[in-house]
PAFI-540366 format. One record per residue (C-alpha): residue in three letters; z, y, x. Coordinates in steps of 0.02 Angstrom, whole numbers, padded with zeros to 5 digits, always signed. Each point is the difference from the previous one (the first is absolute). Layout:
N
ALAZYX;...
% end
This chain:
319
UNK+05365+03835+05060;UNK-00105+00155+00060;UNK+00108+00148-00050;UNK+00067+00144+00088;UNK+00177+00004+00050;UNK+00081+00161+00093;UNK+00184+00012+00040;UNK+00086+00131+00049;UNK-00156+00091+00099;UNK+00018+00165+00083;UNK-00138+00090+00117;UNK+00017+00190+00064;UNK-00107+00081+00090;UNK+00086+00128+00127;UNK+00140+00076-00105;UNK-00084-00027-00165;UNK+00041-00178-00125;UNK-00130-00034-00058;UNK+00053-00150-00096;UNK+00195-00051-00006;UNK+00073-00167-00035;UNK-00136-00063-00117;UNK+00020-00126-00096;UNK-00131-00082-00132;UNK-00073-00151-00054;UNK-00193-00033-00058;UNK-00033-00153-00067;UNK-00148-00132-00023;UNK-00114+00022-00160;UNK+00042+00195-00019;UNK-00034+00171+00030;UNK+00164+00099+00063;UNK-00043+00196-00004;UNK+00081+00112+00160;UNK+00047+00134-00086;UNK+00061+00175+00044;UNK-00004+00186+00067;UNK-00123+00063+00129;UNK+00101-00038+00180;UNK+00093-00137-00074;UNK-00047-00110+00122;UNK-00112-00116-00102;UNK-00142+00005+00111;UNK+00125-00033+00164;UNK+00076-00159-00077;UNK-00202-00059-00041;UNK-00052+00048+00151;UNK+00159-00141+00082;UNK-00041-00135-00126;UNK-00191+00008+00056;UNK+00073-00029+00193;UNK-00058+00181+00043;UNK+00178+00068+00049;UNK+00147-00104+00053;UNK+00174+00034-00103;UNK+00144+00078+00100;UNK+00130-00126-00089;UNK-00016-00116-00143;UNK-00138-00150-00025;UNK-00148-00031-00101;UNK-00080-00135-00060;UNK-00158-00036-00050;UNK-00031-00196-00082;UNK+00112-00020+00139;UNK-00062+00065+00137;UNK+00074+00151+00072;UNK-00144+00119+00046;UNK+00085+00098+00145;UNK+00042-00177+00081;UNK-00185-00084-00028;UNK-00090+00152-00074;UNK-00170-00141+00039;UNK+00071-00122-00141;UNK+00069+00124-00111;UNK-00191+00091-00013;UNK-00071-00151-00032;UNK+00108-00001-00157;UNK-00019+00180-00056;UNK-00136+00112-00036;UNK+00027+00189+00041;UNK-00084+00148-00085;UNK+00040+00169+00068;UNK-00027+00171-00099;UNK-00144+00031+00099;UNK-00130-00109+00045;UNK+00024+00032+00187;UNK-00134-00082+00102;UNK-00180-00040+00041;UNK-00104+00129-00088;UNK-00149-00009+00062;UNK-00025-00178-00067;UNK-00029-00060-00178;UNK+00096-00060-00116;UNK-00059-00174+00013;UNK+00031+00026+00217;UNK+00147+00056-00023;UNK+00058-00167-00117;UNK-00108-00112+00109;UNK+00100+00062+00163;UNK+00159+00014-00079;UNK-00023-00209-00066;UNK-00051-00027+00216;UNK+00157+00068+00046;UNK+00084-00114-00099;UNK-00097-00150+00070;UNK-00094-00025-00152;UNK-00210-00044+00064;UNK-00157+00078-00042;UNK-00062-00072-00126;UNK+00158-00021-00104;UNK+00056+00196+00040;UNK-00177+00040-00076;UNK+00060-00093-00159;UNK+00158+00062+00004;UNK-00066+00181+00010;UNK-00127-00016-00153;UNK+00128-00058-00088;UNK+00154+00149+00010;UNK-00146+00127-00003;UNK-00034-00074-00178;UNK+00191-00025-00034;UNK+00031+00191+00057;UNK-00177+00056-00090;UNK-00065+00048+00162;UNK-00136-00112-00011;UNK-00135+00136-00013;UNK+00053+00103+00144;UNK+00031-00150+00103;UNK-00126+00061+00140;UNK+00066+00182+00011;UNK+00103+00069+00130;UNK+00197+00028-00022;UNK-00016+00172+00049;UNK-00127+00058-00150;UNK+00129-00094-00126;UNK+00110+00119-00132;UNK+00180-00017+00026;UNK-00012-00137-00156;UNK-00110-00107+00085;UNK+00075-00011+00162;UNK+00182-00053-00119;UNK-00113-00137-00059;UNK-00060-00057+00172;UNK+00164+00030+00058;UNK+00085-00144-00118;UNK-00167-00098+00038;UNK+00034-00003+00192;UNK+00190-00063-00031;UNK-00052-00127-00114;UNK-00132-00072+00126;UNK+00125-00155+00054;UNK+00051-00062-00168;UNK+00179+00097+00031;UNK+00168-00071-00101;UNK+00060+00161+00026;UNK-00062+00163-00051;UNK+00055+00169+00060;UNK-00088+00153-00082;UNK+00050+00186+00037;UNK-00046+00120-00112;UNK-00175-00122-00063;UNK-00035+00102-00155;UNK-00024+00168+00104;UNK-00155+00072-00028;UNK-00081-00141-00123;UNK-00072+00071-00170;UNK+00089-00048-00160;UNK-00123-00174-00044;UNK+00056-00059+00196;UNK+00169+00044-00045;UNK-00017-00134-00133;UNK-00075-00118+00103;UNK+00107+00010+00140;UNK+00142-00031-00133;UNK-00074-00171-00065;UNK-00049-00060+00196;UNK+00193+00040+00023;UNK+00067-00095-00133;UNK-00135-00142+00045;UNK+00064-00007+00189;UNK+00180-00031-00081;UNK-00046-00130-00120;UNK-00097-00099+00153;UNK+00180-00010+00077;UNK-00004+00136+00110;UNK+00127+00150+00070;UNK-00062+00178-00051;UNK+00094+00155+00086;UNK-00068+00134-00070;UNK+00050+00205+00032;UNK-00068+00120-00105;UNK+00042+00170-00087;UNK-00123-00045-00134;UNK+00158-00051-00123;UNK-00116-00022-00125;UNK-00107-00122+00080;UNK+00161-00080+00078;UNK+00082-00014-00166;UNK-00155-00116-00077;UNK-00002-00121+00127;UNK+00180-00013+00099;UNK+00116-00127-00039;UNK+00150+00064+00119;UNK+00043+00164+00063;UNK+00084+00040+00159;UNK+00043+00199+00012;UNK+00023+00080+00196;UNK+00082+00186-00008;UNK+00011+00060+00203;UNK-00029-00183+00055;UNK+00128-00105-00089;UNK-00019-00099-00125;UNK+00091+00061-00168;UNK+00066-00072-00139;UNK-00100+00065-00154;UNK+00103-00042-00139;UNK+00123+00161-00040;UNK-00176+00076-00024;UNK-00048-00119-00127;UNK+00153+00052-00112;UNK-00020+00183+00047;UNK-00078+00121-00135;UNK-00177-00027-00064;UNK-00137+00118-00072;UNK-00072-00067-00160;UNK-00158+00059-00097;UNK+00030+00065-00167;UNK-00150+00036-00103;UNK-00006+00033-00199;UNK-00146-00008-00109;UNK-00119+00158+00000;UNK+00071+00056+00175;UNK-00089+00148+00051;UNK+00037+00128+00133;UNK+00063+00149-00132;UNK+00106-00153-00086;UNK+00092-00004+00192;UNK+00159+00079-00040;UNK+00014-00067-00180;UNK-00003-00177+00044;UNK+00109+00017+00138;UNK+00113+00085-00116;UNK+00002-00140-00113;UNK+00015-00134+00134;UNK+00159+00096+00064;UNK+00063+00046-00147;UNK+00008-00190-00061;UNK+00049-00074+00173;UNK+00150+00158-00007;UNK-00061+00072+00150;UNK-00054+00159+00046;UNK-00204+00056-00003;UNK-00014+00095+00142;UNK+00075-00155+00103;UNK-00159-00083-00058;UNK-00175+00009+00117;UNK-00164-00016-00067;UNK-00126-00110+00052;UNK-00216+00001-00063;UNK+00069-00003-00179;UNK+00181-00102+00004;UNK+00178+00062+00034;UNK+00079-00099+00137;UNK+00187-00060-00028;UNK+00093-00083+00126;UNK+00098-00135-00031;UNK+00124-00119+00112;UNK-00076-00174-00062;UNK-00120-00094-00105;UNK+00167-00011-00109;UNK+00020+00177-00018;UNK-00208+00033-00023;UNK-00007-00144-00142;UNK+00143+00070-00096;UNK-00075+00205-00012;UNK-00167-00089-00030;UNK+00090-00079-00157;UNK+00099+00153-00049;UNK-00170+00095+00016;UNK-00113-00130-00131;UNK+00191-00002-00095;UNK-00039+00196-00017;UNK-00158-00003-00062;UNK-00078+00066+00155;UNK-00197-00068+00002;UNK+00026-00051+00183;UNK-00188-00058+00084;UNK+00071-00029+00175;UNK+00143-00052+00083;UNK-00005-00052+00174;UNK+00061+00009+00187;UNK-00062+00152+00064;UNK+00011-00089+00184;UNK-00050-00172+00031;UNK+00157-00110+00056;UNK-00069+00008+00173;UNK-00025+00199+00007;UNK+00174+00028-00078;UNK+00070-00116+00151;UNK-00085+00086+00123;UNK+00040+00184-00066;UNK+00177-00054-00004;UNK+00005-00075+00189;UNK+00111+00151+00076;UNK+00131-00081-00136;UNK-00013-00155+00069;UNK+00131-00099+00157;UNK-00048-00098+00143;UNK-00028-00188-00072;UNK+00022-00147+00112;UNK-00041-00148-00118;UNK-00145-00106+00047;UNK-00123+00003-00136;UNK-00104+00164-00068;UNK+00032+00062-00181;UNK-00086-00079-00133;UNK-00162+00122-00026;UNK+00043-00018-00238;UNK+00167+00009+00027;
% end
């Protein structure tokens, strides 16, 4: 089995932890999102699975191989993309594939193959023969998951991949991801695209200052839901909210307002499906009723709620 397995990882550099007694599970056949704050440490832990830095305590695993004790066997398993690009710009996008497969011992010929082939995969194929350096931030993403998928990795490791890709590579990006999972293999990916994260994860695993937290007190926390009755209009504002409050017995100026909608908050799909039903019950011509968050967004919001979590598997991305 090709997963990821860290246990109880630390690393610090000088008098700042920078990640503190991870521990997380990614497993074969799907995409586990790395989730959390700006200096969380997400890009510190990638950085150690990819054999780049060497934990202080605690092991790591990769298909079995631990990368900081044969960081040779483990790279022959994984395939790393960075947030930036980060090499060789003067040469092409097909040179840069081409010498990317020789440094993995793949020949000539075959590396030539192998290059046509992610350029198309990436849709790179018609700047194949310009440099790196004249590519937009989008493109070099693109030729960034193209170089790490040059060996036919069973592990994938993507930080931030979405950065910088227009909305239609977005999508794209989104169905390779959930193609590389259903061909068996492990995809780590960080992002602060929630969004995008939310359409494709199947796990979550949340960092806050470099540990690993347990996510589910911010699951049953409070949650803002969309409100929106028939004929909404911006001068209608305060008279809808007024009859959303009045109905739920709370007060209107508690309520926000939101491109048309009142938003409620409520502590559970329980609690949301039972005003929803009061509302209709009411005679209130409600159009739109919804999460104002996605599951993921509300999670990640709610992180500074959240304790240090020491189980080994990530949180389950729909739950």
């Amino acid at each position: 089995m090709t997963g990821i397995v860290v246990q109880d990882v630390s690393r610090a550099f000088g008098t700042v932890q920078a990640v503190r007694g991870a521990t997380l599970r990614a497993e074969p056949g799907r995409v586990t999102g790395l989730v959390g704050p700006n200096g969380a440490g997400k890009t510190t832990l990638l950085l150690m699975l990819a054999s780049l830095l060497a934990p202080d305590t605690g092991t790591i695993s990769i298909g079995g191989v631990d990368p900081s004790v044969d960081p040779l066997a483990a790279r022959r398993l994984l395939g790393w993309m960075p947030d930036a690009l980060g090499a060789w710009p003067s040469l092409t996008a097909r040179e840069t594939i081409v010498t990317t497969a020789r440094l993995y011992g793949i020949d000539k010929p075959e590396a030539a193959v192998r290059a046509e082939q992610l350029l198309a995969l990436v849709g790179l194929a018609d700047l194949a023969d310009s440099p790196a350096k004249v590519l937009s931030r989008g493109q070099k993403q693109k030729l960034g998951l193209a170089r790490a998928l040059v060996h036919d990795p069973k592990v994938l490791l993507l930080d931030e991949p979405a950065s910088g890709l227009d909305p239609e590579a977005r999508v794209q990006l989104r169905v390779l991801l959930r193609r590389f999972a259903a061909e068996g293999r492990t995809v780590l990916i960080s992002s602060h695209i929630l969004s995008e994260l939310e359409e494709v994860v199947d796990d979550a695993v949340f960092l806050v200052a470099g540990a690993v937290v347990d996510a589910a007190p911010a699951r049953s926390m409070v949650r803002a839901w969309r409100v929106r009755l028939a004929g909404a209009t911006e001068e209608r504002m305060k008279a809808d909210a007024w009859q959303v409050a009045s109905n739920l017995g709370i007060a209107p100026e508690s309520l926000a307002q939101d491109r048309g909608a009142v938003l409620v908050g409520f502590e559970g799909e329980d609690a949301a499906a039972k005003a929803l039903r009061h509302l209709v019950e009411a005679g209130l011509p409600v159009v739109e009723f919804a999460p104002a968050q996605s599951q993921l967004e509300h999670t990640f919001l709610n992180l500074q709620h959240a304790t240090p979590h020491q189980a080994p598997s990530g949180t389950e991305a729909g739950a």
